[in-house]
TIVODREN-237086 format. One record per atom (N, C-alpha, C): atom name; chain; x, y, z. Coordinates in Angstrom, 1 decimal, always signed. Atoms other than C-alpha are relative to their C-alpha. Layout:
// TIVODREN-237086
  atome  chaine    east   north      up
     CA       A       X       Y       Z
...
END
This chain:
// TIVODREN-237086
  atome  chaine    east   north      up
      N       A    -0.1    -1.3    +0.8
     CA       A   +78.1   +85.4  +123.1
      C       A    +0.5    -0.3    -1.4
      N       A    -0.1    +0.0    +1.5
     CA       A   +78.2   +85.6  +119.4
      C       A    +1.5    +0.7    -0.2
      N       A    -1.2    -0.5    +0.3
     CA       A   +81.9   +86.5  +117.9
      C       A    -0.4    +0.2    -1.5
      N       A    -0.1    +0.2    +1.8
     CA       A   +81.8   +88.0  +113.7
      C       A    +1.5    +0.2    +0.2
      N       A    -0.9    +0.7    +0.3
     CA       A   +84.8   +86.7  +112.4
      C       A    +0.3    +0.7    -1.6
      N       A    -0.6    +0.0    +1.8
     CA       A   +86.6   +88.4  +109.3
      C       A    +0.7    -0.6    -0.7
      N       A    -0.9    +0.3    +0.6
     CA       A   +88.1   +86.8  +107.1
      C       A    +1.3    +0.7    -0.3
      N       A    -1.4    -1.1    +0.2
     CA       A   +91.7   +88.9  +106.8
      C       A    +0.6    -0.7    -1.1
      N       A    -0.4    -0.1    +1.2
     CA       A   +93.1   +86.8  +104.4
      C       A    -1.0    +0.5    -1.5
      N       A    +0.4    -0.5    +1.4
     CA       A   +90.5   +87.3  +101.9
      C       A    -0.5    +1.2    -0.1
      N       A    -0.1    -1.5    +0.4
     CA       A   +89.6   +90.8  +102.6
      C       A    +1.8    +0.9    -0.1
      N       A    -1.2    -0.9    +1.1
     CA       A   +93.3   +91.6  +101.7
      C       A    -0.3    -0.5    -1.5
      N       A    -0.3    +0.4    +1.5
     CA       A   +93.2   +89.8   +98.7
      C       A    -1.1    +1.1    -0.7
      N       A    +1.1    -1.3    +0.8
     CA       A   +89.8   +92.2   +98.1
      C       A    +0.5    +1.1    -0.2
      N       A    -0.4    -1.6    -0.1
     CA       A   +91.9   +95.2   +99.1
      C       A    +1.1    +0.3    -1.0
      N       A    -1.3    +0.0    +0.6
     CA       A   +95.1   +94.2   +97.0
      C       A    -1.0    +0.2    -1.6
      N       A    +0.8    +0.1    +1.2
     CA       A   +92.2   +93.7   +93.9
      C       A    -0.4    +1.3    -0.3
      N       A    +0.7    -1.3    -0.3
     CA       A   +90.8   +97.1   +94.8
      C       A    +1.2    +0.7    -0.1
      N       A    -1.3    -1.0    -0.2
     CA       A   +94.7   +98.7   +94.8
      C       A    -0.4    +1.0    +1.4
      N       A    +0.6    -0.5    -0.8
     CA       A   +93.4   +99.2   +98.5
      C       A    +1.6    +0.0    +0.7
      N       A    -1.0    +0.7    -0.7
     CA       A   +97.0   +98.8   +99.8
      C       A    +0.0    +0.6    +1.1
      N       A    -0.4    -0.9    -1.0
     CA       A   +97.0  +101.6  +102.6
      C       A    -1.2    -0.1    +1.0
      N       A    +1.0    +0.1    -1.3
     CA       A   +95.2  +102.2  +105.9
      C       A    -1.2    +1.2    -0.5
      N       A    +0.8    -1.5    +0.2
     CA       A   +94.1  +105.6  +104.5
      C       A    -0.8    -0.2    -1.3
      N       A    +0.6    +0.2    +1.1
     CA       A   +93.0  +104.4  +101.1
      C       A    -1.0    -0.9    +0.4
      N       A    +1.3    +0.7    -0.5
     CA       A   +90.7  +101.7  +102.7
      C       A    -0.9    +0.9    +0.6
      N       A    +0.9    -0.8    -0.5
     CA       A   +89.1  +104.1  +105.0
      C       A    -0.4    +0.8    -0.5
      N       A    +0.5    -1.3    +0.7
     CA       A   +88.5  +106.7  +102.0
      C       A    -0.8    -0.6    -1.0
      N       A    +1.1    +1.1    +0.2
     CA       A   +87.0  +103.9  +100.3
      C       A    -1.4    -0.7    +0.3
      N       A    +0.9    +0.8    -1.3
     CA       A   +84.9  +102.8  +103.2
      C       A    -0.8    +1.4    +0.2
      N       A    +0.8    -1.3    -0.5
     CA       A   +83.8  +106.4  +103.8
      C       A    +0.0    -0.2    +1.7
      N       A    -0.5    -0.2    -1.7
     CA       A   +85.4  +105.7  +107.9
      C       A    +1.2    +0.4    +0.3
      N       A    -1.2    -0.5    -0.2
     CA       A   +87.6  +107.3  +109.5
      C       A    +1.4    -1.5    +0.6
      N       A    -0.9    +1.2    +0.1
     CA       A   +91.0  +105.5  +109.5
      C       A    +0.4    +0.0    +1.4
      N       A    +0.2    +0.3    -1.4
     CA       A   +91.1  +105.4  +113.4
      C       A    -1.0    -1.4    -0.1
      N       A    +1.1    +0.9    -0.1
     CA       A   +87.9  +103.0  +112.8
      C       A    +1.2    -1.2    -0.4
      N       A    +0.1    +1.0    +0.1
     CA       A   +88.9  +100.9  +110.5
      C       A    +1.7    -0.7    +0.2
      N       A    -1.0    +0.6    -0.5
     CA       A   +92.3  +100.1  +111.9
      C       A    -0.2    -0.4    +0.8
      N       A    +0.2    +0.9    -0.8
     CA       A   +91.0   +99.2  +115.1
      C       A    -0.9    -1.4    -0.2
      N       A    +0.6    +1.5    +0.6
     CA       A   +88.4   +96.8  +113.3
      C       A    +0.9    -1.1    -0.3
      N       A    -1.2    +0.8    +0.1
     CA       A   +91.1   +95.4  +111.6
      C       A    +1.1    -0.7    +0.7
      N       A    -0.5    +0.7    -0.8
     CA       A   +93.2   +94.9  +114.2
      C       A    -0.7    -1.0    +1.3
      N       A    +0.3    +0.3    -1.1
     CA       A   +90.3   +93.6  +116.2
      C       A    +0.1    +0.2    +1.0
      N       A    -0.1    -0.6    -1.2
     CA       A   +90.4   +96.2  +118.8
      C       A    -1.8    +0.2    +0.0
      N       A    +1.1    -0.5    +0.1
     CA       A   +86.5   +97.3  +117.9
      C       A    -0.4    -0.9    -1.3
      N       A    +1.1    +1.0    +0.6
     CA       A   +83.6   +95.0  +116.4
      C       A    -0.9    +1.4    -1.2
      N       A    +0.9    -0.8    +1.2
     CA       A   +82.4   +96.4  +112.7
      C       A    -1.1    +0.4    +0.2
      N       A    +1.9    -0.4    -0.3
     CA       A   +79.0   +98.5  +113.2
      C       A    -0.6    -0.3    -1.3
      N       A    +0.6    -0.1    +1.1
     CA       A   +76.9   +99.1  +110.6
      C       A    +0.4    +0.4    -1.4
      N       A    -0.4    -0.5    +1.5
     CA       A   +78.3  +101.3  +108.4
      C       A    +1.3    -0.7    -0.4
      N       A    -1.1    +0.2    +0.4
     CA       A   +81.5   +99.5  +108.5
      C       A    -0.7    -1.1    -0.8
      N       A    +0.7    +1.0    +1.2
     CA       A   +79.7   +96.4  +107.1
      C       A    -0.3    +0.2    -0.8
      N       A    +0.3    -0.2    +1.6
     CA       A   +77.8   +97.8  +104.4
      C       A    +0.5    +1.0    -0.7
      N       A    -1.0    -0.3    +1.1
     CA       A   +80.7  +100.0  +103.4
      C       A    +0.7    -1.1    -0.8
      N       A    -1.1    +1.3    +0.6
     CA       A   +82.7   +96.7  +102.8
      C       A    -0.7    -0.5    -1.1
      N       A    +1.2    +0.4    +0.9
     CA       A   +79.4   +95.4  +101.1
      C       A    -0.3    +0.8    -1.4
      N       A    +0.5    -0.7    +0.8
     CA       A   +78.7   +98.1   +98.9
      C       A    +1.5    +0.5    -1.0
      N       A    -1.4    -0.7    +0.5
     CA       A   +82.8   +99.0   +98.2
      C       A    +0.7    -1.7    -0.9
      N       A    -0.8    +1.8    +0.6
     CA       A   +84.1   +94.8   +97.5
      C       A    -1.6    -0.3    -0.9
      N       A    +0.8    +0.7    +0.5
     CA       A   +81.9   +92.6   +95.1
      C       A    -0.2    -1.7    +0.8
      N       A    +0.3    +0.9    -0.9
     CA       A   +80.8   +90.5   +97.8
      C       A    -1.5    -0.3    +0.8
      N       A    +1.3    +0.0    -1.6
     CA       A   +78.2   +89.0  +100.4
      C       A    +0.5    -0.1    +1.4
      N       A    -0.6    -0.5    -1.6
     CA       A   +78.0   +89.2  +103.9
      C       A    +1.3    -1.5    +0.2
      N       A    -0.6    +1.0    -0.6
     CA       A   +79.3   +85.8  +104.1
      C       A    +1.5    -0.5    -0.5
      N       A    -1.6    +0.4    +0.9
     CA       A   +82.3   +85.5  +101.4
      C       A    +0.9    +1.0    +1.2
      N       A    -1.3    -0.6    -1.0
     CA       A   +84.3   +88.1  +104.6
      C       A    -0.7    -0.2    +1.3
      N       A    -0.2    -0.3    -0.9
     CA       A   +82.3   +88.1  +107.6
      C       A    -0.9    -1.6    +0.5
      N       A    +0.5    +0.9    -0.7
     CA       A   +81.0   +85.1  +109.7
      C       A    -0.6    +0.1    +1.7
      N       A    +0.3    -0.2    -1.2
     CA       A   +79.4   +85.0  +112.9
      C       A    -0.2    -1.4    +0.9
      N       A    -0.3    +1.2    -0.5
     CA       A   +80.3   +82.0  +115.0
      C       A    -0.2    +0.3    +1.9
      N       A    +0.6    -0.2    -1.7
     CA       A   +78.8   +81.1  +118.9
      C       A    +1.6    -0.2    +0.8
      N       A    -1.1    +0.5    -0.8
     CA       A   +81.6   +80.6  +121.5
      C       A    +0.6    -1.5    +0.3
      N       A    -0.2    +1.5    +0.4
     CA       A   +81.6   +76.9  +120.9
      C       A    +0.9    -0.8    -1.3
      N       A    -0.5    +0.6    +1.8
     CA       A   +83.1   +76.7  +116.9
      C       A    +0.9    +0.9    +0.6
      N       A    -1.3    -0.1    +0.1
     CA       A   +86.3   +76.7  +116.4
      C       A    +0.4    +1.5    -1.2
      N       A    -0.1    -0.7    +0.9
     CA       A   +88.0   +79.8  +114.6
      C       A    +1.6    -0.2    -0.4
      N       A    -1.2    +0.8    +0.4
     CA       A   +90.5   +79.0  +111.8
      C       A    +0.9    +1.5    -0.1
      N       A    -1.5    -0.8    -0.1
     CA       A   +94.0   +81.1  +111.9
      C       A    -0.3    +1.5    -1.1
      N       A    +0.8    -0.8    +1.4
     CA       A   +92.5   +83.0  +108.6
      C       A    -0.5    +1.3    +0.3
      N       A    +0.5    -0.8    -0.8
     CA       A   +90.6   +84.7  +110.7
      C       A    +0.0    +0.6    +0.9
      N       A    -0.2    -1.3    -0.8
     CA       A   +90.6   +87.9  +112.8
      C       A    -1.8    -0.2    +0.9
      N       A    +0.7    -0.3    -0.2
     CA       A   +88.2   +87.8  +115.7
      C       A    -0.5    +1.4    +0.5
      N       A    +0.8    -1.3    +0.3
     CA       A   +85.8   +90.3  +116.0
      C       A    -1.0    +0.2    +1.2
      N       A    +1.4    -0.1    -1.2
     CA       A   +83.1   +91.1  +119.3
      C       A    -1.3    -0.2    -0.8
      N       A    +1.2    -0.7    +0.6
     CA       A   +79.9   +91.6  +118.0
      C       A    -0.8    +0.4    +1.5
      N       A    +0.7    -0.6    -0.6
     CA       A   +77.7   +93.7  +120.1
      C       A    -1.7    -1.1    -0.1
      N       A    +1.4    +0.6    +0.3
     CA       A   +74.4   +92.4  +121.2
      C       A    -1.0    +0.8    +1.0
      N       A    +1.5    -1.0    -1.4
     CA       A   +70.8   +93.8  +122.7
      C       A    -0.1    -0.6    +1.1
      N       A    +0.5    +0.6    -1.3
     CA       A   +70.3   +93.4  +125.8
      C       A    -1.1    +0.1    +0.4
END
């Protein structure tokens, strides 16, 4: 199974750049409700759609400078917050 992988330290550093400091100021940013993206964050619930290309469209970023998608085999470094990803079955 595939795991995406946020980067947390460097999406603070995006949110601290953005004077994103709050839970509620990210998610009013993000255009999700701050239920969401605290469980994303905390890696309770795998970013959908819209949570990705709010991050994409709100930071000056690509998908890959915050998010990674790594197989169950690679190592994940401390940095990072894992994440589920959903897949088709």
């Amino acid at each position: 199974m595939a795991t995406l992988i946020i980067d947390s330290e460097r999406f603070k550093q995006l949110r601290a750049e953005q004077g994103l400091d709050t839970l509620q100021s990210l998610a009013a940013a993000l255009r999700v409700d701050k239920a969401t993206a605290s469980r994303v964050l905390n890696g309770k619930a795998a970013p959908g759609p819209h949570f990705i290309s709010s991050v994409l469209l709100t930071f000056p970023v690509k998908f890959e400078d915050v998010f990674t998608i790594v197989t169950g085999d690679e190592q994940v470094s401390e940095a990072a917050a894992p994440l589920e990803l959903a897949t088709a079955s």
